[in-house]
DRENMINU-482204 format. One line per 8 residues: their letters; for each residue x, y, z of N, C-alpha, C, CB. Coordinates in steps of 0.02 Angstrom, whole numbers, m for minus. Each point is the difference from the previous one (the first is absolute). Last residue first. Glycine has a CB too. Layout:
BEGIN
A> X,Y,Z,X,Y,Z,X,Y,Z,X,Y,Z ~ ... .
***
This chain:
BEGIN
XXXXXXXX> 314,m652,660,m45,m74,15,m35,m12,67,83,m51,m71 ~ 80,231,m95,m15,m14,69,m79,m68,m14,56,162,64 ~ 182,m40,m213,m83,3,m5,m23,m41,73,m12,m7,m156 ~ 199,223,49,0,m77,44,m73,m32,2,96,43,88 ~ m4,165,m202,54,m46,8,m5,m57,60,66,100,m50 ~ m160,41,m161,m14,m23,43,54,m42,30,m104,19,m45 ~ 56,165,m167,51,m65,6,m39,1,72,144,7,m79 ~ m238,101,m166,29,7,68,28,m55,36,m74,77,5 .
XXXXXXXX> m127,14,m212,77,m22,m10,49,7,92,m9,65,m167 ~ m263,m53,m2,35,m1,57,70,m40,21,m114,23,14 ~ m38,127,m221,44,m58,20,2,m7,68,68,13,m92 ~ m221,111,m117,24,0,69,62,m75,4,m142,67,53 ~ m68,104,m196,72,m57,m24,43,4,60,13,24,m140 ~ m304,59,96,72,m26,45,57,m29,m13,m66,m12,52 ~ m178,48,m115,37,68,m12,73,m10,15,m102,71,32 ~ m77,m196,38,11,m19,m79,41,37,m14,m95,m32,m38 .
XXXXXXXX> 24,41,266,51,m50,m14,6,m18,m91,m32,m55,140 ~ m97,230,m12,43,39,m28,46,m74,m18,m14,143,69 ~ m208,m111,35,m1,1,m54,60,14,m42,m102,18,35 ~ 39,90,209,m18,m65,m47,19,6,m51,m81,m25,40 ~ 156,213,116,m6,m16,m79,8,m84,m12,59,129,m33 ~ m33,m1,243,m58,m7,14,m11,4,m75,m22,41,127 ~ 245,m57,m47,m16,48,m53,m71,22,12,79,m54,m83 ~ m1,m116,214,46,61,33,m24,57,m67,134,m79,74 .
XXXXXXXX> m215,m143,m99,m7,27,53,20,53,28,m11,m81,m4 ~ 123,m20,m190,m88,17,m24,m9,24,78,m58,m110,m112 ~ 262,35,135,m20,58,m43,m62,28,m12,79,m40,m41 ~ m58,m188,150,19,66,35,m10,60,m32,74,m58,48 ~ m117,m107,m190,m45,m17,52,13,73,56,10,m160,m21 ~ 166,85,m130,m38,26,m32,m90,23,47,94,m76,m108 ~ 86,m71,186,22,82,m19,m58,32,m33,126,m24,m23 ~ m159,m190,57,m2,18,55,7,72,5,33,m105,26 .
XXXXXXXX> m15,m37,m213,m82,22,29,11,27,48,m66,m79,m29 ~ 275,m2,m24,m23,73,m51,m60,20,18,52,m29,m102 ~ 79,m128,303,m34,m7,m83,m18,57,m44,m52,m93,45 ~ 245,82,177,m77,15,m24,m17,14,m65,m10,40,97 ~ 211,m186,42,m1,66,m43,m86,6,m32,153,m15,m42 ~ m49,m198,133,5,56,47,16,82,m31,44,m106,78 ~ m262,m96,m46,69,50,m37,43,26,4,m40,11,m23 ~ m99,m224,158,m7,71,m9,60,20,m54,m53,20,129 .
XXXXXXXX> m54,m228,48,33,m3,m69,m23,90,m30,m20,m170,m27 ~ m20,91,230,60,2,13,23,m12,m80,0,m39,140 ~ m231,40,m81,17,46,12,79,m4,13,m120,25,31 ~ m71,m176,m165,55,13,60,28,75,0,41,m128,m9 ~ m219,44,m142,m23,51,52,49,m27,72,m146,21,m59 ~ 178,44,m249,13,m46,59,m62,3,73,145,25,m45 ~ m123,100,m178,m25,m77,m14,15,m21,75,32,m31,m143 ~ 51,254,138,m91,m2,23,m18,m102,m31,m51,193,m45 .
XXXXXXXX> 293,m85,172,m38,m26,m75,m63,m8,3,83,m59,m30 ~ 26,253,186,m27,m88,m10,m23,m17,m71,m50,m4,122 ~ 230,189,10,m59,24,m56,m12,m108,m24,61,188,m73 ~ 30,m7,276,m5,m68,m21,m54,5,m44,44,m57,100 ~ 176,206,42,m28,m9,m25,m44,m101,m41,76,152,20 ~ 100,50,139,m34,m86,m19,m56,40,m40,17,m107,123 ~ 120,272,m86,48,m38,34,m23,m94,2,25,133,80 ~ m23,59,m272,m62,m19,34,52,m42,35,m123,8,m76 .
XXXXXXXX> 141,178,m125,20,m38,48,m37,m12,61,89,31,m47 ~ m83,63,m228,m45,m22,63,55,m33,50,m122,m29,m72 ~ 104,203,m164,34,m34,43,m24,m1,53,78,15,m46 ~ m149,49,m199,m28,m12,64,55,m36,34,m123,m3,m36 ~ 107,120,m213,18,m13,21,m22,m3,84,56,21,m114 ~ m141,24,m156,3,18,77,31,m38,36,m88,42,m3 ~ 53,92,m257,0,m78,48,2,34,64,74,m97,m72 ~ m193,163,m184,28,12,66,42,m46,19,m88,52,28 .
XXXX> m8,m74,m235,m24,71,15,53,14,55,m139,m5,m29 ~ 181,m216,m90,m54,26,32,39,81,m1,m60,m124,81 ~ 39,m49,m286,52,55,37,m24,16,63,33,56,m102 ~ m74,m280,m74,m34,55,33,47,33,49,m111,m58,m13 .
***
């Protein structure tokens, strides 16, 4: 499947904390935000539910320190 479009999003965030939801410590975290997550934002900023079937996405990026 060809997509139609792409899109490209560059984020920079001076902290950031995206929590493993199986967990409920809070010093165990990602350090790059899960696809639900992106996808979650998008949908919000579009006010277009319904759009995570539609979606060939990646999340790709480097982090350079993780904090505890």
């Amino acid at each position: 499947m060809i997509p139609d479009a792409a899109l490209e999003i560059r984020l920079r965030m001076p902290v950031a904390h995206f929590r493993n939801p199986l967990t409920f410590d809070y010093a165990q975290t990602y350090p790059l935000p899960p696809p639900s997550t992106v996808v979650g934002m998008l949908q919000s900023q579009l006010c277009e539910f319904g759009l995570g079937s539609q979606l060939m996405m990646s999340v790709k990026g480097a982090h350079r320190a993780v904090a505890f």
